[in-house]
C-alpha positions, 0 to 999 in steps of 0.5 A: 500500500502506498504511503498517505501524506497528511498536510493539513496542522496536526489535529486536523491531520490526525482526525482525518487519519483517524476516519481513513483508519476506520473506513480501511478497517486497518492502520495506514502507513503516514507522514505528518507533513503540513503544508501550510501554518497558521499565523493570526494578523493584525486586523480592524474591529469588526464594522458596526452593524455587522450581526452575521457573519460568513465563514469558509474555514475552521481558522476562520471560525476559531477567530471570530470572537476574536475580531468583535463577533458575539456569540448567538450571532447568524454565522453562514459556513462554507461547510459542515465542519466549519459550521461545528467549530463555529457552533462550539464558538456560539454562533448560530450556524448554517451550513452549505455543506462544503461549496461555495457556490451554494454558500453564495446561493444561499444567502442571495436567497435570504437576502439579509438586511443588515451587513455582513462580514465575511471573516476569512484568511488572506487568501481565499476563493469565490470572491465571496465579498465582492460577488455578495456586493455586486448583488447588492448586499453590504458584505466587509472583507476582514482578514483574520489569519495568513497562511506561510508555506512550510518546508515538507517533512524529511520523511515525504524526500526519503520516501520519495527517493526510496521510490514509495508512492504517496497518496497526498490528499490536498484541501485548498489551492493554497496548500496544494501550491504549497506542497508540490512546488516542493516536489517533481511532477514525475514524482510518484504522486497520487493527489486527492483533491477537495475541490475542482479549484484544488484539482485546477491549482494541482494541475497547474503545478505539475500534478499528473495524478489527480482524483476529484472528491465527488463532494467537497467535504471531509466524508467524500476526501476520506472515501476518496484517499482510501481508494488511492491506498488501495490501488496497487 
């Protein structure tokens, strides 16, 4: 079987591990090797007005109360999981269940009449914000967190040039640049992508083996990554 690479922090890493342990029914063969860190900045307040927030990632619900967003506020989440540590955080969540196109949809539908403010990491997708304006709802952009490559792990340049394929699931466009600018195209990797926007990042750095989620969320990826293990 090949090796699976973990690139997302260690917790994270770890409970997505966990769920591919358990549908395999056996341990899998792994190194931790993330791609990206998390590193908060310096921001402004939260706007006045601003009673519903939009978030499309953990990170970003983890430092909402940080930047002024009081819980029991309407918290509209990229995805299911997001919408959980948003949910532990007090905020009242809906979910669009891991895309953002149907996050968008979905509050065009509501038509809120107060501002938003979309809290987000500096590099993100959809252009969320600036799309929510353009059709006429008050939506602030407040960047939270940054996102810093991190050198790859040893043990992913040793298995490689021990010849071992790697099973390297991949949850953003940030962190699939991220990882394979580090690595050869012609290297023997087996990407899984959570999304089509990671799949287009992955071919555009090279990648020449790459497997589509069929939904964007942590079940569909651990599916996924547990048929590229077991390809022989």
């Amino acid at each position: 079987m090949a090796i699976l690479v973990l690139t997302r922090p260690e917790e994270a890493s770890r409970r997505f591990l966990a769920a591919v342990e358990e549908h395999l029914g056996q341990r899998v063969a792994h190194i931790l090797s993330p791609a990206i860190e998390i590193e908060s900045v310096a921001h402004r307040p939260l706007p006045d007005g601003v009673v519903t927030v939009i978030l499309t990632s953990e990170q970003a619900a983890l430092r909402a109360r940080g930047a002024g967003a009081q819980g029991g506020m309407k918290a509209w989440c990229v995805g299911d999981r997001t919408a959980e540590v948003a949910r532990r955080e007090g905020f009242a969540t809906v979910s669009a269940g891991g895309d953002v196109e149907a996050l968008i949809a979905a509050i065009l539908e509501a038509q809120p009449d107060s501002p938003l403010a979309h809290i987000r990491g500096e590099q993100t997708t959809g252009d969320v914000s600036s799309r929510l304006a353009k059709a006429g709802l008050i939506t602030h952009d407040l960047v939270v967190y940054q996102q810093k490559d991190c050198t790859l792990s040893p043990e992913v340049f040793g298995a490689l040039a021990g010849g071992k394929t790697l099973v390297v699931p991949l949850f953003s466009p940030r962190s699939a640049e991220a990882f394979l600018r580090q690595v050869e195209p012609t290297d023997p990797l087996r990407i899984v992508a959570m999304s089509q926007a990671v799949a287009d990042k992955a071919y555009a750095c090279g990648a020449l083996d790459i497997l589509l989620a069929e939904r964007p969320d942590l079940e569909a990826m651990a599916l996924a990554t547990c048929r590229r293990l077991s390809m022989t």
